[in-house]
C-alpha positions in Angstrom: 64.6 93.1 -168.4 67.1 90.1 -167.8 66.0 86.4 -167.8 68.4 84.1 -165.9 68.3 80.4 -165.3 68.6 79.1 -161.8 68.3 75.3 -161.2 67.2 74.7 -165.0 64.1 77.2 -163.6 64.0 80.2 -165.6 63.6 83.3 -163.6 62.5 87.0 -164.2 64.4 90.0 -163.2 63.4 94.1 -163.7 62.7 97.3 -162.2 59.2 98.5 -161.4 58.4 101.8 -159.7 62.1 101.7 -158.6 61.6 98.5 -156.8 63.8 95.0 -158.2 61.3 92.7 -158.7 62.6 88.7 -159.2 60.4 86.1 -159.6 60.6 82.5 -160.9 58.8 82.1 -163.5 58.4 78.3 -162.6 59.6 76.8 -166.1 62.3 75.0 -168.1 61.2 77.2 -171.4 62.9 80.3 -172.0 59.8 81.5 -174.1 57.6 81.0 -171.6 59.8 82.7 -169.1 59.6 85.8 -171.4 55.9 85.5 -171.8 55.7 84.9 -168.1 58.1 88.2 -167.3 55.5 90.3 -169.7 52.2 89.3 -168.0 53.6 90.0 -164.5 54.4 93.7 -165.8 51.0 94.0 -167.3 49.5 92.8 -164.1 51.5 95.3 -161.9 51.3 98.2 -164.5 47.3 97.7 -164.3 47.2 97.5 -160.1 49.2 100.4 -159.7 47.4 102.4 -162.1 43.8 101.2 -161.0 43.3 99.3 -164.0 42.4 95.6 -163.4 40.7 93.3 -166.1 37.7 93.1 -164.9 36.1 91.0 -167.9 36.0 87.5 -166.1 33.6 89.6 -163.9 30.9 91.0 -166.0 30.2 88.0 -167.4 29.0 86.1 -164.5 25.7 85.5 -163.7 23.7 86.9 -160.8 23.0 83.8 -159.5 27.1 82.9 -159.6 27.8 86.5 -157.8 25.2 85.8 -155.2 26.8 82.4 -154.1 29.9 83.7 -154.1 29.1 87.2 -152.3 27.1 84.9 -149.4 29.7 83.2 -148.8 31.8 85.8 -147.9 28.9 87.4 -146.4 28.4 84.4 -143.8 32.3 84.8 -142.7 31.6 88.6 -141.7 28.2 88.6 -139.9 26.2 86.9 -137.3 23.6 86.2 -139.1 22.6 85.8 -142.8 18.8 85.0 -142.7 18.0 88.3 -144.2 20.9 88.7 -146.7 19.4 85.4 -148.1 15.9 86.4 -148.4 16.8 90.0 -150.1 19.5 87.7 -152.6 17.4 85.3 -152.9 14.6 87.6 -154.5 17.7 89.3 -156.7 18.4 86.1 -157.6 14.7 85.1 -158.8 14.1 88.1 -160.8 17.6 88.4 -162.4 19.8 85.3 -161.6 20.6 84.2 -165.2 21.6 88.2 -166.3 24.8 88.9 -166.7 26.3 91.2 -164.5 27.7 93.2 -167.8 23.9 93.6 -168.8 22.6 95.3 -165.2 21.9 98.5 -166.2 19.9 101.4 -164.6 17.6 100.8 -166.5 17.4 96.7 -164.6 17.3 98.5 -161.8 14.3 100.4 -162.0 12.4 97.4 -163.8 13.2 95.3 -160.7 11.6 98.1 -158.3 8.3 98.3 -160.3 8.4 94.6 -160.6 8.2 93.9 -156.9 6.2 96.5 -156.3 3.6 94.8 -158.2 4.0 92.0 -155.8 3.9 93.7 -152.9 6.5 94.5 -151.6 7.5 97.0 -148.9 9.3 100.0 -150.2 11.8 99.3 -147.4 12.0 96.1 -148.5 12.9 96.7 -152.2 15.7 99.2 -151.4 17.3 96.9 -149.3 17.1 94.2 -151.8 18.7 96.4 -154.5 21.5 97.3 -152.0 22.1 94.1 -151.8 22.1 94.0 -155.9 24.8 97.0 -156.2 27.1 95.6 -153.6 27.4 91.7 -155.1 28.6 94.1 -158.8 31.2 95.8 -157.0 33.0 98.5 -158.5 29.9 97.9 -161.5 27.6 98.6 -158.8 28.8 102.0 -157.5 28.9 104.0 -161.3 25.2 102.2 -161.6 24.3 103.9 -157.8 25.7 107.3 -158.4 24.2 107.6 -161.7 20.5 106.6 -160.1 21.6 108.8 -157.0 21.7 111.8 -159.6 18.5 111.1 -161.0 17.4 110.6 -157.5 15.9 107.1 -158.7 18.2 105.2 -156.4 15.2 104.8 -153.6 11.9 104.6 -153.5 10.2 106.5 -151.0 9.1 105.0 -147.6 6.4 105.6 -145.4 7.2 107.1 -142.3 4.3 106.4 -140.0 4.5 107.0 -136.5 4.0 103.6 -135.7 1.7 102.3 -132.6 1.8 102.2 -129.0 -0.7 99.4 -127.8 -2.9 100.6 -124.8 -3.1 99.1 -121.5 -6.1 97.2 -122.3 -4.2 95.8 -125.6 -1.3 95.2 -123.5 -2.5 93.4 -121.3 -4.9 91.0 -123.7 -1.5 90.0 -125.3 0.6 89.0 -122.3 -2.9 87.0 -121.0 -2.6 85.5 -124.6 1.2 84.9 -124.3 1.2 82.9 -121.1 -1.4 80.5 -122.5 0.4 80.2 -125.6 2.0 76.7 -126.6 5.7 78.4 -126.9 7.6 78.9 -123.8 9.8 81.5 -125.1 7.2 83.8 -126.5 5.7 85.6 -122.6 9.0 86.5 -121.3 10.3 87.7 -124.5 7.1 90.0 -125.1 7.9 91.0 -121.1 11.4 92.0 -122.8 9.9 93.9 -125.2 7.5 96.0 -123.5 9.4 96.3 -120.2 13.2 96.9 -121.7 12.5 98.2 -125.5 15.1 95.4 -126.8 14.6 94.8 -130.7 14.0 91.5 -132.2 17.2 90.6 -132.4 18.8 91.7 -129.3 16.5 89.3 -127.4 16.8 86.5 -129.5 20.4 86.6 -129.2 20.5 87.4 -125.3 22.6 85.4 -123.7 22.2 84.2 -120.0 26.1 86.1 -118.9 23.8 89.1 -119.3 20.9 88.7 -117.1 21.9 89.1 -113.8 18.9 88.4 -111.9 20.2 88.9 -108.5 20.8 92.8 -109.2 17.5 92.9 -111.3 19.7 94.1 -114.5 20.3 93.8 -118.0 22.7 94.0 -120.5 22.3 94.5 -124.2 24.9 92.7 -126.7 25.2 92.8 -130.0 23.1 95.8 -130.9 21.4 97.7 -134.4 23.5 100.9 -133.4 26.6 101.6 -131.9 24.7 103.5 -129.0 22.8 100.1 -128.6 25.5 98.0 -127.3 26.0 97.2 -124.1 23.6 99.4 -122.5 22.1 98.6 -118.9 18.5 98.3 -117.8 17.4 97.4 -114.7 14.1 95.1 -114.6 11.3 96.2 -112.8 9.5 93.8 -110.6 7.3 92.3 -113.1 9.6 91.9 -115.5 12.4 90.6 -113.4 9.6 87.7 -111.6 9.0 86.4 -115.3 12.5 86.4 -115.9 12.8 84.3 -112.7 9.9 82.2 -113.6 11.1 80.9 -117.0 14.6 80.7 -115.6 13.2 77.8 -113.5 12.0 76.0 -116.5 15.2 76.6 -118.3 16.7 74.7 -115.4 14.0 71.8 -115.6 14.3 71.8 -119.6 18.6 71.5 -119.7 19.6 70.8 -116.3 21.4 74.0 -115.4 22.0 77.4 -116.8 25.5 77.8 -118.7 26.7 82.3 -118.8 27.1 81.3 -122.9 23.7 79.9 -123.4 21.2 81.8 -125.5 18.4 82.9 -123.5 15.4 81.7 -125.8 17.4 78.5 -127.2 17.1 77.0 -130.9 14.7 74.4 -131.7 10.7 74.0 -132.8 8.5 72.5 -131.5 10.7 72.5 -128.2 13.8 74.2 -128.0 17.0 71.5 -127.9 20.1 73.3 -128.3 21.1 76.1 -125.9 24.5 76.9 -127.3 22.2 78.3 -130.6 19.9 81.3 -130.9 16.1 80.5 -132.0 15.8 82.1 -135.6 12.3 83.6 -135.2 9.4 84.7 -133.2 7.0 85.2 -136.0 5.2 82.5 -135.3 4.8 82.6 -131.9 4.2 86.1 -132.2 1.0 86.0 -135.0 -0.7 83.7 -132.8 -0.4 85.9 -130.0 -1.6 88.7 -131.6 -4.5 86.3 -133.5 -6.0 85.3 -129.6 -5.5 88.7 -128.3 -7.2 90.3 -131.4 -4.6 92.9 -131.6 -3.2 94.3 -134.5 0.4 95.2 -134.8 4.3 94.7 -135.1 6.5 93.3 -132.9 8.8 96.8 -133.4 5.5 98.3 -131.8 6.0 96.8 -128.7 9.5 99.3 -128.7 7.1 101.9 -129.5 4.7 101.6 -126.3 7.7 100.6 -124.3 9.1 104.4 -125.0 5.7 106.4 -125.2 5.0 104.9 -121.8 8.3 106.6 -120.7 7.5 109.6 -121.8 3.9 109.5 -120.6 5.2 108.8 -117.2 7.1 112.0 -117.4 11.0 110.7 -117.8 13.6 112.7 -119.5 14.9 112.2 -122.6 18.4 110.9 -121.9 16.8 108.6 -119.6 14.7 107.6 -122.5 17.5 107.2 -124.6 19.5 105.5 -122.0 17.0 102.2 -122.3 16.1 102.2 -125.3 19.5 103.5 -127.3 18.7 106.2 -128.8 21.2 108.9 -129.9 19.6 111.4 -132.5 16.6 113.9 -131.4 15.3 113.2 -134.3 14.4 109.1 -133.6 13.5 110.0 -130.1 10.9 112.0 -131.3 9.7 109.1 -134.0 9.0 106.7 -131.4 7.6 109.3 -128.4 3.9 109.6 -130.3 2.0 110.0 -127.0 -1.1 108.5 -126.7 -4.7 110.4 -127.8 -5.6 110.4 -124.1 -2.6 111.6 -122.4 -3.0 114.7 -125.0 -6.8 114.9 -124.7 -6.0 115.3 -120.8 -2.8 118.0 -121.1 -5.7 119.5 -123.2 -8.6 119.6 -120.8 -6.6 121.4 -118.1 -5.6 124.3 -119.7 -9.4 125.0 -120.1 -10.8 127.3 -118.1 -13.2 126.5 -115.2 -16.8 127.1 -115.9 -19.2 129.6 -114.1 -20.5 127.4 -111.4 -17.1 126.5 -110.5 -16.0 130.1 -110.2 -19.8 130.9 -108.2 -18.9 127.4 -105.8 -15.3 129.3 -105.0 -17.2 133.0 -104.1 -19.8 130.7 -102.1 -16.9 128.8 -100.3 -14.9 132.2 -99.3 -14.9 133.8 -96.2 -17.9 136.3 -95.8 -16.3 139.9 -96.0 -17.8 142.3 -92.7 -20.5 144.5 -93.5 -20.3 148.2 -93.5 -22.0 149.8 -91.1 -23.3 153.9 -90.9 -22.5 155.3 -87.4 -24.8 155.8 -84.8 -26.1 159.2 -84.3 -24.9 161.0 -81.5 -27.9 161.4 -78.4 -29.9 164.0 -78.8 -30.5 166.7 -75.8 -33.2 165.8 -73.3 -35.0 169.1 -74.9 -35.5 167.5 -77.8 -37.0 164.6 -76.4 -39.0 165.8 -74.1 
């Protein structure tokens, strides 16, 4: 160690992993220097081994590691809406713990707990995801140990979802043209005619609809296999498409490539340049006048059990809606009760009177006939 003044600054001076570190230690006091030298050992002992005081940490609150973990969050994603909601529950239930006093034992409480209030499964375990991640290095001893006692999940439901039938279908998009919203018809045309989620439509953007070729192109996508994928619209998709691009037109003036497709703003959309957040709403009230129960995901469902009704492959299923695994391909595909009630019915064999109309209907076979005697002799006769 070797303290040297430079300036009437007192600097540092030593070896660390056989590296020369020097460093001023920003002070007139050669005390402080020394103190100064000490702490920046400690500190590069305790990286290089792993070991970082952590203390200042676990004694936050969950409310303070929430703030500070959505901030970051907001720099690194899109959108945020959901990482509030699940936080914002976290923070509810547990924002004045201390992070040093989440156990998994906290954990577990807080999954009964909003159970009680009903909430999803799905929902819960996102929420404590959430919860692990904002603890950090905390977070991943307390989801290994749960993972062990196979506590770390609760279990979800995996229905196969709904298709909606023709008739259904058809009450909603009558519902969705007469609906207040403008947005709301060509984005349920979307749905049911491309398979876009949720968010991929209300983040389309107008440098991806090319309605001159009649195709689409998907953006920012839930899976890697998702992204920018192309689907061509079929005619009554592409002549809504055209039909609420005039309206865009009348509503802003003209149509910029960066503009979002279904535009921020309630009641009336007002800025172009900004996705619209939601289309719950909208979307309840279509569902209320068509008297249809459902999700909006279900629409993704029909959209791919049509397909496969209609007889196309599965890559070309997978093509349109994303898909990459088997495996989800065959959680959406739930054909409808008819179309197997049909495949059924014709492996059944025809009944007797069809069989008797078929022997009726064939070609009369030629009679046998016994040989004529030969004539006998005029003896005889006479």
């Amino acid at each position: 160690m070797a303290l040297f003044k430079r300036g009437g600054i007192w600097w540092y001076e030593f070896l660390f992993a056989r590296r020369r570190v020097r460093e001023s230690a920003k002070t007139t006091s050669k005390t402080v220097a020394r103190l100064a030298e000490q702490n920046r050992r400690r500190q590069l002992e305790g990286g290089f081994n792993g070991i970082q005081d952590k203390r200042e940490e676990r004694i936050r609150s969950i409310r303070e590691l929430s703030r500070a973990y959505l901030d970051d969050y907001r720099l690194r994603h899109k959108s945020i809406v959901y990482a509030k909601y699940a936080v914002g529950n976290v923070t509810r239930h547990l924002g004045a713990t201390m992070a040093v006093d989440v156990t998994e034992h906290t954990v577990t409480t807080y999954q009964t707990t909003r159970l009680k209030e009903g909430a999803a499964p799905k929902t819960i375990n996102e929420e404590i995801g959430f919860l692990l991640r904002l603890l950090g290095e905390a977070g991943d001893v307390i989801r290994a140990r749960l993972r062990r006692r196979k506590a770390l999940k609760l279990a979800v439901p995996r229905g196969p979802g709904k298709a909606y039938t023709p008739a259904e279908k058809e009450e909603m998009l009558a519902a969705a043209k007469r609906a207040r919203s403008r947005a709301i018809y060509p984005a349920l045309m979307l749905a049911l005619n491309t398979g876009e989620r949720d968010s991929e439509i209300r983040n389309l953007q107008w440098d991806r609809v090319d309605l001159a070729k009649a195709v689409l192109t998907v953006g920012d996508s839930k899976t890697e296999a998702g992204e920018g994928r192309t689907i061509p619209l079929n005619s009554a998709l592409l002549e809504a498409m055209i039909d609420y691009a005039k309206w865009y037109t009348e509503r802003f003036g003209t149509i910029q490539p960066k503009w979002y497709v279904f535009p921020f703003g309630k009641p009336r959309p007002n800025d172009p340049t900004r996705p619209m957040v939601t289309l719950k709403t909208s979307w309840g009230n279509v569902r209320k006048n068509a008297g249809v129960s459902g999700r909006w995901h279900d629409n993704r469902h029909t959209l791919v059990t049509d397909l496969a009704e209609s007889g196309a492959g599965d890559e070309t299923i997978r093509q349109i809606a994303g898909h990459v695994s088997k495996r989800m391909l065959k959680h959406y595909s739930h054909i409808r009760m008819e179309a197997k009630r049909k495949a059924l019915e014709a492996i059944v064999p025809k009944p007797d009177i069809d069989r008797k109309r078929s022997v009726d209907s064939a070609p009369a076979e030629t009679p046998i006939r016994a040989e004529a005697p030969s004539p006998l002799p005029d003896s005889v006769v006479n």
